[in-house]
N, C-alpha and C positions, 0 to 999 in steps of 0.2 A: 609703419608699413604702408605701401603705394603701390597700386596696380599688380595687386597677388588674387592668387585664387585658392580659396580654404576649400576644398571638394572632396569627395566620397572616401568620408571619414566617420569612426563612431567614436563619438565624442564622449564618455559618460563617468557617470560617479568624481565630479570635480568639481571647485569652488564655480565658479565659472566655467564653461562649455569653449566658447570664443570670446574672448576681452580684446577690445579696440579702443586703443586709445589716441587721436590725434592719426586717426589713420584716414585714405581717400583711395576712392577708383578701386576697389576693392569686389571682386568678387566669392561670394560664400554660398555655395551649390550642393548639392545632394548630397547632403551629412547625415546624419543619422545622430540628434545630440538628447540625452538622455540621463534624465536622473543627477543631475549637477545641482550644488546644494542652493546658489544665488541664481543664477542667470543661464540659461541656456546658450544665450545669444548677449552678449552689451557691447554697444555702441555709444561712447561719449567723445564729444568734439569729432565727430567721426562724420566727413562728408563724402558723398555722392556713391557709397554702396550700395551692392546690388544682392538679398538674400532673397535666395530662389530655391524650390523645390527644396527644402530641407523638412525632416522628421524631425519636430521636437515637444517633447513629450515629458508628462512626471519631474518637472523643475518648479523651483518656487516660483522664479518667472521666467515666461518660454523665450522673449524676448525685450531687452529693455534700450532706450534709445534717448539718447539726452545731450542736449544743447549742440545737435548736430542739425544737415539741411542736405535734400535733395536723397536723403535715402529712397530707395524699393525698397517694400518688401512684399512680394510676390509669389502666387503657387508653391503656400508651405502646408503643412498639414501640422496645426499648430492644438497640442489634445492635453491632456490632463494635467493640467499647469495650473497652480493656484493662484498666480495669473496672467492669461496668456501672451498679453503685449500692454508695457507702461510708455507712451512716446512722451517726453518732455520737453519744452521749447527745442523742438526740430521742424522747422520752416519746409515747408514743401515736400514733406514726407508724404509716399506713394502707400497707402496697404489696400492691395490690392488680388484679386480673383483666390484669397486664402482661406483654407478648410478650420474652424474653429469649433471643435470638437469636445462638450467636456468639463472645460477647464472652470475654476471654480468661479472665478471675472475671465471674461475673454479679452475685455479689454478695459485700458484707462487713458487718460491725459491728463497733464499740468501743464498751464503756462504762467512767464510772466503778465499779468494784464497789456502792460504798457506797451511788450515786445509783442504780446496779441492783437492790439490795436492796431501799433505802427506798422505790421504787416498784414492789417488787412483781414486778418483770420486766415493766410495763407500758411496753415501747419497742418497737421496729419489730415489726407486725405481716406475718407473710406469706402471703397468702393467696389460692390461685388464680390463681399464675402460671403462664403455659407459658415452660419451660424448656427450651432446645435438649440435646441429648444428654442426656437427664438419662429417668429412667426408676423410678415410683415415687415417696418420700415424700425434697422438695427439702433437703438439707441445710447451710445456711449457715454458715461456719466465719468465727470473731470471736473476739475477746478480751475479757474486764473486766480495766479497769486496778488494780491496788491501789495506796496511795499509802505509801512511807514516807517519812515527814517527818523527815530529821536536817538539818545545816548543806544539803546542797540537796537537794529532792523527789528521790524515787526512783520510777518507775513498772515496775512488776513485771506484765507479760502472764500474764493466764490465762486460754487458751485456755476456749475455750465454742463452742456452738453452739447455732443457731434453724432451726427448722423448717420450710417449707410443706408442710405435712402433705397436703394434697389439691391438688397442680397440676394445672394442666389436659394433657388429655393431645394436644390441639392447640393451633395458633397462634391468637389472636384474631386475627377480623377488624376491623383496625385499621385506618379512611381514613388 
């Protein structure tokens, strides 16, 4: 799917909410996604969308995003979600001015180390979220994977974390 728009829609009680896969230029707007058993929202190989103003709420994760680049995601109100966004080596991913209410992790990341390096630490941005309970400078706890290669890959966690240095210190107002 290319250059569509998923909008004001209630999405709920399904394996997944919205599944993308190998999709781009995509727009996903004031949905209402709710109660889906995996993902509210997943994105894999999926570039340059734009998830705006959507309600998602009471999912295992509210939104998950993996091995994609150049996503938004912007002005959601993202709430009881046990957890609220997992971004995974996605390059220049935007999360930003979003209400994070609740959820049990608000947020995570994985990368690869080597594809974290090579770009620099150019992956999820965070910036200007309001954060429930949270007080001061947001800190999100992740890993970079390291790979060693014998008879079978080995993936070895190291602990990292990312920042939103400046959240908001209220809720957006989010229709």
């Amino acid at each position: 799917m290319r250059n569509s728009t998923i909008s004001n829609n209630s999405i709920e009680d399904n394996t997944y909410g919205i599944f993308l896969y190998g999709s781009s230029n995509n727009f996903i707007r004031n949905n209402k996604i709710e109660r889906n058993y995996a993902s509210g929202i997943y994105l894999w190989a999926s570039d340059s969308n734009s998830i705006t103003s959507n309600y998602i709420a009471n999912n295992e994760y509210g939104i998950t995003i993996g091995d994609s680049s150049n996503n938004i995601i912007y002005g959601n109100n993202i709430s009881k979600n046990e957890l609220g966004i997992t971004v995974g080596n996605a390059p220049l991913t935007m999360v930003r001015k979003n209400n994070f209410v609740d959820n049990v992790v608000h947020a995570s990341f994985s990368y690869y180390f080597k594809e974290y390096i090579f770009n620099f630490g150019q992956f999820a941005r965070w910036w200007r979220n309001y954060w429930s309970s949270n007080s001061g400078s947001m800190k999100i706890e992740g890993h970079l994977y390291f790979i060693i290669v014998n008879q079978e890959p080995q993936y070895i966690p190291i602990p990292w974390r990312q920042f939103d240095f400046f959240p908001a210190k209220e809720p957006y107002d989010i229709p």
